[in-house]
C-alpha positions as CSV (number, residue, x, y, z in Angstrom):
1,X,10.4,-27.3,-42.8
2,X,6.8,-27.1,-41.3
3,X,7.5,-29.4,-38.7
4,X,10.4,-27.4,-37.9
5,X,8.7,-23.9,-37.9
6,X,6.2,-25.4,-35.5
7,X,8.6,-27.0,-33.3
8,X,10.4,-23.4,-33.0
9,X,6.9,-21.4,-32.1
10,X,6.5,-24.1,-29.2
11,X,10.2,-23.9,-28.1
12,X,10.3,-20.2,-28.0
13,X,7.0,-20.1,-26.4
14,X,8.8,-22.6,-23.2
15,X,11.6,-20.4,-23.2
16,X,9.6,-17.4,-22.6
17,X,7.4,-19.0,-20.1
18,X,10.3,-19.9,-18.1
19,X,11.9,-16.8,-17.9
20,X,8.9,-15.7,-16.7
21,X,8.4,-18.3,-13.8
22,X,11.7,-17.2,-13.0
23,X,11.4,-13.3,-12.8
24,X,8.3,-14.1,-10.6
25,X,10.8,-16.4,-8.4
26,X,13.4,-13.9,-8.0
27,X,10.3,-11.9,-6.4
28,X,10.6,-14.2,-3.1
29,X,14.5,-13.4,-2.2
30,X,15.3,-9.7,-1.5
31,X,17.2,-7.6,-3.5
32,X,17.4,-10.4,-6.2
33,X,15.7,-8.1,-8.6
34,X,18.3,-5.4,-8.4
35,X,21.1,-8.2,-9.4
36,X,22.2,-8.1,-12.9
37,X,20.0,-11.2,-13.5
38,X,16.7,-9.8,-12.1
39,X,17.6,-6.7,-13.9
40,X,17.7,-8.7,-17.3
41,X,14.9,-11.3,-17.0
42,X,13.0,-7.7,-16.2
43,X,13.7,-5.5,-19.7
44,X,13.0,-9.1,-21.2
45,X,9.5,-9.9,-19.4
46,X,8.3,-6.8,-17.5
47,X,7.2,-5.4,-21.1
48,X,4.6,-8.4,-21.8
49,X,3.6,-8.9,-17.9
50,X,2.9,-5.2,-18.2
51,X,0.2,-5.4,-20.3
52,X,-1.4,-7.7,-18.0
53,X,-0.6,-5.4,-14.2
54,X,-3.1,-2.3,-16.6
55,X,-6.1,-4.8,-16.0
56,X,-5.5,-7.4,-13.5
57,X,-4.7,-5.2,-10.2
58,X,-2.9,-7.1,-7.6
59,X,-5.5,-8.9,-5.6
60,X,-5.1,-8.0,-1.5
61,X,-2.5,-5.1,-2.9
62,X,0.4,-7.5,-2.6
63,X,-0.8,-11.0,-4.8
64,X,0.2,-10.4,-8.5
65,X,-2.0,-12.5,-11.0
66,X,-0.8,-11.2,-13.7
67,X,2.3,-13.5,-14.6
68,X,-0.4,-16.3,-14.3
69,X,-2.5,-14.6,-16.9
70,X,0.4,-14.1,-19.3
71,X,1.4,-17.4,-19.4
72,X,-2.0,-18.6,-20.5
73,X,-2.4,-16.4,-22.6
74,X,1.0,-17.3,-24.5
75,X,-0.4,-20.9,-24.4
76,X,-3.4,-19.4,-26.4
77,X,-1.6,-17.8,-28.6
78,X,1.0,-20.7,-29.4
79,X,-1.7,-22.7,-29.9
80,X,-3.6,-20.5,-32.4
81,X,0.0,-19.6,-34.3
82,X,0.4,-23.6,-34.1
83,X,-3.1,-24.1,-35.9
84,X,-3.2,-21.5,-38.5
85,X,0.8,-22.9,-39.5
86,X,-1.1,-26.3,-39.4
87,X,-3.7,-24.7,-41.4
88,X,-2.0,-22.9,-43.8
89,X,0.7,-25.7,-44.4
90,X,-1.8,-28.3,-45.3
């Protein structure tokens, strides 16, 4: 069941990151934000990347760090769910 549990964090934690990389790809095509797709991956990303845009501001006005940041810092968090499971589990 632990293995399991762990497993999901990590999984989830992919799926995320993904949806992520893609909201940032839809950034390169015009208007693909504004599709039904962009507009999704948005309501299910934009609230986590905006806690990142109130402290990294966009370097040059126009490059965006802050999907970078988020993804690391989901790493870090996996990671420390991961090894307090671990912890707790053993």
């Amino acid at each position: 069941m632990e293995l399991f549990i762990y497993g999901f964090i990590g999984t989830v934690a992919n799926v995320y990151s993904y949806l992520i990389i893609g909201y940032v790809l839809l950034s390169w095509f015009p208007n693909a934000r504004e599709s039904f797709i962009g507009q999704l991956l948005g309501r299910i990303v934009e609230p986590y990347i905006g806690i990142f845009r109130r402290f990294i501001p966009p370097i040059g006005g126009v490059l965006d760090l802050s999907p970078i940041i988020a993804i690391f810092a989901l790493r870090f968090i996996v990671i420390g769910l991961q090894s307090v499971l671990e912890f707790l589990l053993l």
